[in-house]
C-alpha positions as CSV (number, residue, x, y, z in Angstrom):
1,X,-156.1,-93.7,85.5
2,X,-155.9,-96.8,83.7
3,X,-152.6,-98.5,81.6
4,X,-151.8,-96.6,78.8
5,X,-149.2,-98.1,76.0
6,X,-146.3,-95.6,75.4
7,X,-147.0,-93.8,72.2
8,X,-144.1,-94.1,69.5
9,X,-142.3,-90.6,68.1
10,X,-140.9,-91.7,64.8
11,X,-138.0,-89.7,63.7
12,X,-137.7,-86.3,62.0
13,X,-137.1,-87.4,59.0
14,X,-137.0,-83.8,57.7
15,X,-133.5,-83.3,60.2
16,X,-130.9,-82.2,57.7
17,X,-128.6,-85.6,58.4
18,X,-131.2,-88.1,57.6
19,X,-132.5,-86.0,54.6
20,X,-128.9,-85.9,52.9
21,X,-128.1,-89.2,54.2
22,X,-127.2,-91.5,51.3
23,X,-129.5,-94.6,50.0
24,X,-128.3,-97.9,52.1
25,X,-125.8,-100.1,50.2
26,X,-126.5,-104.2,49.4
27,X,-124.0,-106.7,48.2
28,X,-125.4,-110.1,46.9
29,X,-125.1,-113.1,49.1
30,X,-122.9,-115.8,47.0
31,X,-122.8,-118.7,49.5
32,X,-125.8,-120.0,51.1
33,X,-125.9,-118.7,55.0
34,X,-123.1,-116.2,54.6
35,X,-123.2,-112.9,54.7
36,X,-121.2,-110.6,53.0
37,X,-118.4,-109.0,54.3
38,X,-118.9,-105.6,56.5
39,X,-122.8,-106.5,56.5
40,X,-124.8,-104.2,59.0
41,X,-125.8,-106.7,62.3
42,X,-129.2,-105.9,63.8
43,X,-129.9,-104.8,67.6
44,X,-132.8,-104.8,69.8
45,X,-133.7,-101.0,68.5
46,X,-135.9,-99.5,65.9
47,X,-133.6,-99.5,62.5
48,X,-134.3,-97.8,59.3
49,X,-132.4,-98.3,56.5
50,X,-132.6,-95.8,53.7
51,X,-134.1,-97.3,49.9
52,X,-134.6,-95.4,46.8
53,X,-134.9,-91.9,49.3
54,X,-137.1,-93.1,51.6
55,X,-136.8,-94.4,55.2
56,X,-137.8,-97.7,55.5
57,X,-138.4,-99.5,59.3
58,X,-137.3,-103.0,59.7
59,X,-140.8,-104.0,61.4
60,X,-139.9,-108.0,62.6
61,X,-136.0,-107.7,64.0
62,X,-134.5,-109.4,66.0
63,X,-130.2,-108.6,67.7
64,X,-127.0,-110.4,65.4
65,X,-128.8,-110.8,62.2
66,X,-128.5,-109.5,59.1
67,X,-131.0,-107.3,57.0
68,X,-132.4,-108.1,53.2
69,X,-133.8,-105.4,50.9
70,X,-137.0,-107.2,49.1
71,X,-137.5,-106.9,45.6
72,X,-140.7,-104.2,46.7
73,X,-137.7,-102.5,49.0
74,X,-139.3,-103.7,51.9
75,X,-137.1,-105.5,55.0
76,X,-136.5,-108.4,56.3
77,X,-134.3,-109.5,59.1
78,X,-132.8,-113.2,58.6
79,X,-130.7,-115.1,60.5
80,X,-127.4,-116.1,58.6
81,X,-128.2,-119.3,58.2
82,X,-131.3,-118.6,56.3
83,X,-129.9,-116.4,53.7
84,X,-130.1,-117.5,50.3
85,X,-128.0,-116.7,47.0
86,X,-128.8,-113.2,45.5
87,X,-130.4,-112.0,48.0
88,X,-129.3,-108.2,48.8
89,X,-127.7,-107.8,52.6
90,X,-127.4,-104.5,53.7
91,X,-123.6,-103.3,54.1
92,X,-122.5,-101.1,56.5
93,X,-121.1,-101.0,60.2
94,X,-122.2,-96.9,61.0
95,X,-125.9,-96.5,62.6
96,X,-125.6,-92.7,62.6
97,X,-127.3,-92.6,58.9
98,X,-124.2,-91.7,57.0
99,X,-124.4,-95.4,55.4
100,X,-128.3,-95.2,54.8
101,X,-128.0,-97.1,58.1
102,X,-129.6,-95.3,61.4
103,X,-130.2,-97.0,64.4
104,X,-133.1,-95.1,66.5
105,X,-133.4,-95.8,70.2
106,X,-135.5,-92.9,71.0
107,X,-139.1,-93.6,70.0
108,X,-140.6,-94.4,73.8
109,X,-138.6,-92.0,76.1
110,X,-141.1,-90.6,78.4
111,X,-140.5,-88.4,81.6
112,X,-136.6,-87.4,81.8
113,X,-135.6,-88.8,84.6
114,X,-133.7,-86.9,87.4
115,X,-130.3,-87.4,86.7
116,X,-128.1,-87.4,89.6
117,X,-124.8,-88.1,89.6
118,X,-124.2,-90.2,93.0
119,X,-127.3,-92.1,94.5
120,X,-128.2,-95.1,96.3
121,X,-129.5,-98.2,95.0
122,X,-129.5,-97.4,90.9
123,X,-129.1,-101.0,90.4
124,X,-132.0,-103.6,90.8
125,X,-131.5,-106.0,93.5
126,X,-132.8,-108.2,96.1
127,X,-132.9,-105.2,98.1
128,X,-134.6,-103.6,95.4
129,X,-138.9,-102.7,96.2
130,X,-140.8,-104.5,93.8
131,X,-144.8,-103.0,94.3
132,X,-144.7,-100.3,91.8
133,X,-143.1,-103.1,89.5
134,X,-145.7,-105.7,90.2
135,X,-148.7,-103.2,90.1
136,X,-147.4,-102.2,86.1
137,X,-147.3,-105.3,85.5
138,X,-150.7,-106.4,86.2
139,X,-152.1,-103.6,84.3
140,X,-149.2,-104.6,81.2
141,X,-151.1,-108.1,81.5
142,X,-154.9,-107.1,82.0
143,X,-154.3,-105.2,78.3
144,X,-152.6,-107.7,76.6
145,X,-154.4,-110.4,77.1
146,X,-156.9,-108.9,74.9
147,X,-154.6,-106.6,72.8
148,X,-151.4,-108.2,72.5
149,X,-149.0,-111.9,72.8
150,X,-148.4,-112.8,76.0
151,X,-145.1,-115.6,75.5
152,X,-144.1,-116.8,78.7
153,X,-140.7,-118.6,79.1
154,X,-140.4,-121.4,82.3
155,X,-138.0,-123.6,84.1
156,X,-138.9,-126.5,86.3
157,X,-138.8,-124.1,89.4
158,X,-142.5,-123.0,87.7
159,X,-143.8,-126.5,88.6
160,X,-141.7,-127.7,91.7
161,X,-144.0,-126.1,93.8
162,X,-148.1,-126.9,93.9
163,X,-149.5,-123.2,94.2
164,X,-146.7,-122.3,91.9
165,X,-148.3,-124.5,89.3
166,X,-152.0,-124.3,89.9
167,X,-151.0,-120.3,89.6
168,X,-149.8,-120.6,86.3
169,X,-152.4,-123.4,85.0
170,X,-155.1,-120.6,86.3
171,X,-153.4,-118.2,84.6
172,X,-153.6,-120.0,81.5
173,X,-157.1,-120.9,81.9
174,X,-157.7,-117.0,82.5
175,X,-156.2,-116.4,78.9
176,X,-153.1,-114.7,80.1
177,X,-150.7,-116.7,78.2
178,X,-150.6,-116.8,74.6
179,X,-147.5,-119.3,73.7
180,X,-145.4,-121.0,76.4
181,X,-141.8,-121.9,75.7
182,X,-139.2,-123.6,77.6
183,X,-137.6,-126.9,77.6
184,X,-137.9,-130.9,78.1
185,X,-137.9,-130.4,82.3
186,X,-140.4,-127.9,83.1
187,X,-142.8,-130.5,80.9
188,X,-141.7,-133.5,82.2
189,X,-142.2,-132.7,85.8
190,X,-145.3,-131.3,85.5
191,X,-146.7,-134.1,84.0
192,X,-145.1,-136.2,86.7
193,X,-146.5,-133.6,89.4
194,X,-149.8,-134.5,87.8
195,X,-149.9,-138.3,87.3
196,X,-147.5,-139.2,90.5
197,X,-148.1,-136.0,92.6
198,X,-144.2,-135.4,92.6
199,X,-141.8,-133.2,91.0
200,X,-138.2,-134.9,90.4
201,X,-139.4,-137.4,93.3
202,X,-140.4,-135.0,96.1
203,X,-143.7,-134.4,96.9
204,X,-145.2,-130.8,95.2
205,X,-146.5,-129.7,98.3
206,X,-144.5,-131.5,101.5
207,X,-141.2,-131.1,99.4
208,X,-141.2,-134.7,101.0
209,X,-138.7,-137.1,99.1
210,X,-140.5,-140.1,98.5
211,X,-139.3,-143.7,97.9
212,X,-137.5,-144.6,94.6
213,X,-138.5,-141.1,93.8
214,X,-136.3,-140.6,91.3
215,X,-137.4,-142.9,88.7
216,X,-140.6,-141.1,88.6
217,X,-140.0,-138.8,85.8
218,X,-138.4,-141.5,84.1
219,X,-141.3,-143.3,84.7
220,X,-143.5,-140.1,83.2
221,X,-141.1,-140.0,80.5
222,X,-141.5,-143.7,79.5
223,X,-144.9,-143.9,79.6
224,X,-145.2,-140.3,77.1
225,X,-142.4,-142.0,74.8
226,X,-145.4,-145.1,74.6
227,X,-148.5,-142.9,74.4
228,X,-146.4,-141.2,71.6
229,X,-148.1,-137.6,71.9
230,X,-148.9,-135.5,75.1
231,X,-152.6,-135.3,73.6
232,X,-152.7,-139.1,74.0
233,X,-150.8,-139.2,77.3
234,X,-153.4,-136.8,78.5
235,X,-156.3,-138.7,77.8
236,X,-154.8,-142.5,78.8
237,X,-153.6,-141.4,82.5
238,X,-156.7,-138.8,82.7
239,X,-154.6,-135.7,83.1
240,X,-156.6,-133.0,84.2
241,X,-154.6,-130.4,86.4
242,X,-150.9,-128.3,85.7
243,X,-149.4,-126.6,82.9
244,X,-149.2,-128.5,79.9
245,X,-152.8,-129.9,80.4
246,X,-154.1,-126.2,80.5
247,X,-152.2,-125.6,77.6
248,X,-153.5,-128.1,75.6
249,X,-157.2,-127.7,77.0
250,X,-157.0,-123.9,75.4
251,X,-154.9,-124.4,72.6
252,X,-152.2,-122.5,73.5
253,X,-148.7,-123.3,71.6
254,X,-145.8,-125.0,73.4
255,X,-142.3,-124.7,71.9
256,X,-140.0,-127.3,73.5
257,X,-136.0,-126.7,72.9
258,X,-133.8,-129.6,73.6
259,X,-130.9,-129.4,75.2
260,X,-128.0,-132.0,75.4
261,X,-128.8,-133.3,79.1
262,X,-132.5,-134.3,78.2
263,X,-133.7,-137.6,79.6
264,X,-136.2,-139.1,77.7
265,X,-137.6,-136.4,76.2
266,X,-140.8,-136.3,75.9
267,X,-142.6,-136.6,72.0
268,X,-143.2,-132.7,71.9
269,X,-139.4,-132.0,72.2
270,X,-137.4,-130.5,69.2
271,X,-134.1,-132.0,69.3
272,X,-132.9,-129.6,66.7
273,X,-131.8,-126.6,68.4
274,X,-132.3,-124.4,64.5
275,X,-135.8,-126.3,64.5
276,X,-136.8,-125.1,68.1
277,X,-135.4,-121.7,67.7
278,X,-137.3,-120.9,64.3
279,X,-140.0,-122.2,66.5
280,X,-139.7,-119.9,69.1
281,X,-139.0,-117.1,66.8
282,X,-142.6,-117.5,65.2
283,X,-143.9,-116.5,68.6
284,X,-141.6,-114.0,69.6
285,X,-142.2,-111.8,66.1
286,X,-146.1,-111.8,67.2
287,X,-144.9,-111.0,70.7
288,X,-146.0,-107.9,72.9
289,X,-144.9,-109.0,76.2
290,X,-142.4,-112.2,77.1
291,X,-142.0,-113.2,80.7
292,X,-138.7,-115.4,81.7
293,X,-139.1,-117.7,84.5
294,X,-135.9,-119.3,86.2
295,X,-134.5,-120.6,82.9
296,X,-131.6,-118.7,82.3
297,X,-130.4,-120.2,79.0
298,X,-134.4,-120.6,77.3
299,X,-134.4,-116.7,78.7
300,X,-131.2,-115.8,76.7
301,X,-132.2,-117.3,73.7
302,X,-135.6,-115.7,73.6
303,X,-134.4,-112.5,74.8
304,X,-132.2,-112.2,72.0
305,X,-134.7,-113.1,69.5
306,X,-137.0,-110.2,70.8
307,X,-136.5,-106.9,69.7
308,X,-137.8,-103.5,72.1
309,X,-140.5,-103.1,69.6
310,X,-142.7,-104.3,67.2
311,X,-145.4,-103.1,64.5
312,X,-148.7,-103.9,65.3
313,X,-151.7,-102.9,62.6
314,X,-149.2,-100.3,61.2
315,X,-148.5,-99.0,64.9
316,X,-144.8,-99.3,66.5
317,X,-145.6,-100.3,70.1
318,X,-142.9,-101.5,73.1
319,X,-142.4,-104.8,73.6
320,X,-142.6,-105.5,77.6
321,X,-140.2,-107.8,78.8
322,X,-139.7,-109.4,82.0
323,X,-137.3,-111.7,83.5
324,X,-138.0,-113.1,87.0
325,X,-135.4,-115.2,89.2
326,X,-134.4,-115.5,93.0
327,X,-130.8,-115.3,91.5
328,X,-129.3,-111.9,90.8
329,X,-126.4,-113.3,88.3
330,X,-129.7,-114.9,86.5
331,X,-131.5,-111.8,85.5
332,X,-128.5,-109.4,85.1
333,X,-127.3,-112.1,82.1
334,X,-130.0,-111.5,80.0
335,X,-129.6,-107.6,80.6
336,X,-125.4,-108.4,79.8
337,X,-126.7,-110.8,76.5
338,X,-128.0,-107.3,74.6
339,X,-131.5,-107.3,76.2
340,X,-131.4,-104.3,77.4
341,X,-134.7,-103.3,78.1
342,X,-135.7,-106.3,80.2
343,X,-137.3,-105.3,83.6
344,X,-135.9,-107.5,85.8
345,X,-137.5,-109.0,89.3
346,X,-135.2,-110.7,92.2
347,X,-137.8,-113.0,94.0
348,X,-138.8,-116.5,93.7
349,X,-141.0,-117.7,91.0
350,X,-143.2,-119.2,93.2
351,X,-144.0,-116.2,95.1
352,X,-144.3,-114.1,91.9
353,X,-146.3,-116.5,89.6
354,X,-149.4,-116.3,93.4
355,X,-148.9,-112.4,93.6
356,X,-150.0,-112.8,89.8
357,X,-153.3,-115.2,89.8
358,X,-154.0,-113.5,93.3
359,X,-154.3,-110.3,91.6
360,X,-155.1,-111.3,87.5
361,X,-157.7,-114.1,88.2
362,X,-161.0,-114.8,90.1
């Protein structure tokens, strides 16, 4: 039996407490990118906030933002800093619907569980057995890549390693990857793993250190800063393996966030952090599945702009999301950051990104 997307149960709306339940209250914002006091903050769960009688689904959320009733009472979830004077916020701090407010988090349970109260290994671990995990996850992929918005978040680890990288250029080329965010390192050595054939001065594939090795990226990074555009850079060192060169080659979008450690960086940085994130945020309101790579703060950050739903041609659908590290601590933060439906993998990426072309690509 092939994948099948979880279907969505909407509430009852007939239920007697969301049928008496009173119509949401706004209060005006007076000061550009403030809210006003006791507004209702957003989580990662369906919300539906209650206008002129009728129920009405916040359908592009995101967690710690704020909600603003449209002239049409439609939604809209802003971030404080966007919110402009006169526009309505939502007030309230109850989800339960007695403010017009309710908070739903049951529209994809499926099978009840057996609930035990002592058993072994409930967590997820490195001891944890990751088939059944990998096997879903393949068949999550295979539909998306035709049905959905695959966003992929990397560190350098993604590139350190030379089937690591050729995995996840092949992936790329096998249309498996729809936008690809991360920051100024995971960029700048695989373009120095593909015009020097090292990755922060050690060979890709030997994990050799190699002589004055450590002014290669700078080296990468000077000559990107000259060429003025990756494109260019691309085309004057004849670029024609890794990451950034498949994503370029099929148009798929990279979002760069800079961070205050960047050498360099390279011309397709954003140095604003509020730039990169509404960047990243354009991507993760399309997205249907995110996968986080060893990059625990670019995970965060995404996580938290990604919801556990989204509306897709009038259909609420799960979001899938993943988050893949060798450390434990790693992948439980984004699960303690409010993510809580992440599905979290304890392995190496290097391992995970082969398992995936092994079994995605030809």
């Amino acid at each position: 039996m092939g994948f099948e997307l979880p279907k969505y149960i909407e509430p009852n709306f007939e239920q007697e407490f969301l049928k008496s339940a009173p119509n949401v209250k706004t209060e005006e914002v007076v000061k550009e990118g403030v809210a006003p006091e006791n507004y209702h903050g957003t989580t990662i769960f369906p919300e539906y906030f209650k206008i002129d009688g009728k129920w009405v689904l916040a359908k592009e959320s995101r967690m710690d933002s704020v909600v603003v009733v449209k002239d049409n009472n439609e939604v809209e979830v802003k971030e404080f800093r966007n919110l402009k004077v006169g526009e309505k916020v939502v007030v309230g701090r109850t989800e339960d619907a007695s403010e017009g407010i309710y908070v739903y988090n049951g529209g994809f349970v499926g099978e009840e569980e057996i609930d035990e109260t002592f058993a072994f290994r409930s967590g997820r671990s490195r001891e944890t057995a990751y088939s059944k995990d990998y096997d879903d996850l393949y068949e999550v992929l295979r539909r998306e890549k035709e049905h959905g918005y695959i966003v992929w978040v990397l560190g350098p680890a993604a590139v350190f390693d030379k089937d690591a990288r050729e995995a996840m250029a092949a992936l790329i080329d096998n249309g498996y990857v729809h936008a690809f965010l991360g920051g100024n390192a995971v960029a700048t050595h695989d373009l120095e793993a593909a015009t020097i054939g090292t990755a922060l001065g050690q060979d890709i594939y030997t994990q050799k250190s190699m002589k004055d090795g450590h002014y290669n990226h700078l080296d990468l990074l000077n000559k990107a800063r000259r060429a003025g555009s990756i494109e260019r850079l691309i085309e004057e060192e004849n670029i024609t393996d890794g990451i950034i060169h498949a994503c370029v080659k099929n148009d798929v979008p990279i979002v760069l966030g800079g961070s205050i450690r960047d050498d360099g960086p390279l011309p397709i940085v954003i140095s604003d952090v509020y730039k990169a994130q509404n960047e990243m945020r354009k991507h993760t309101r399309k997205a249907t599945t995110v996968i986080c790579l060893a990059t625990q703060l670019h995970s965060i950050a995404t996580g938290n702009m990604t919801p556990s739903y989204t509306v897709v041609n009038g259909e609420v659908r799960p979001v899938f999301i993943y988050s893949v590290d060798v450390s434990e601590f790693a992948v439980n933060k984004l699960r303690d950051r409010g993510t809580l439906e992440v599905k979290t993998i304890v392995t190496n990426v290097q391992d995970f990104l082969v398992n995936l072309k092994n079994n995605l690509t030809k």
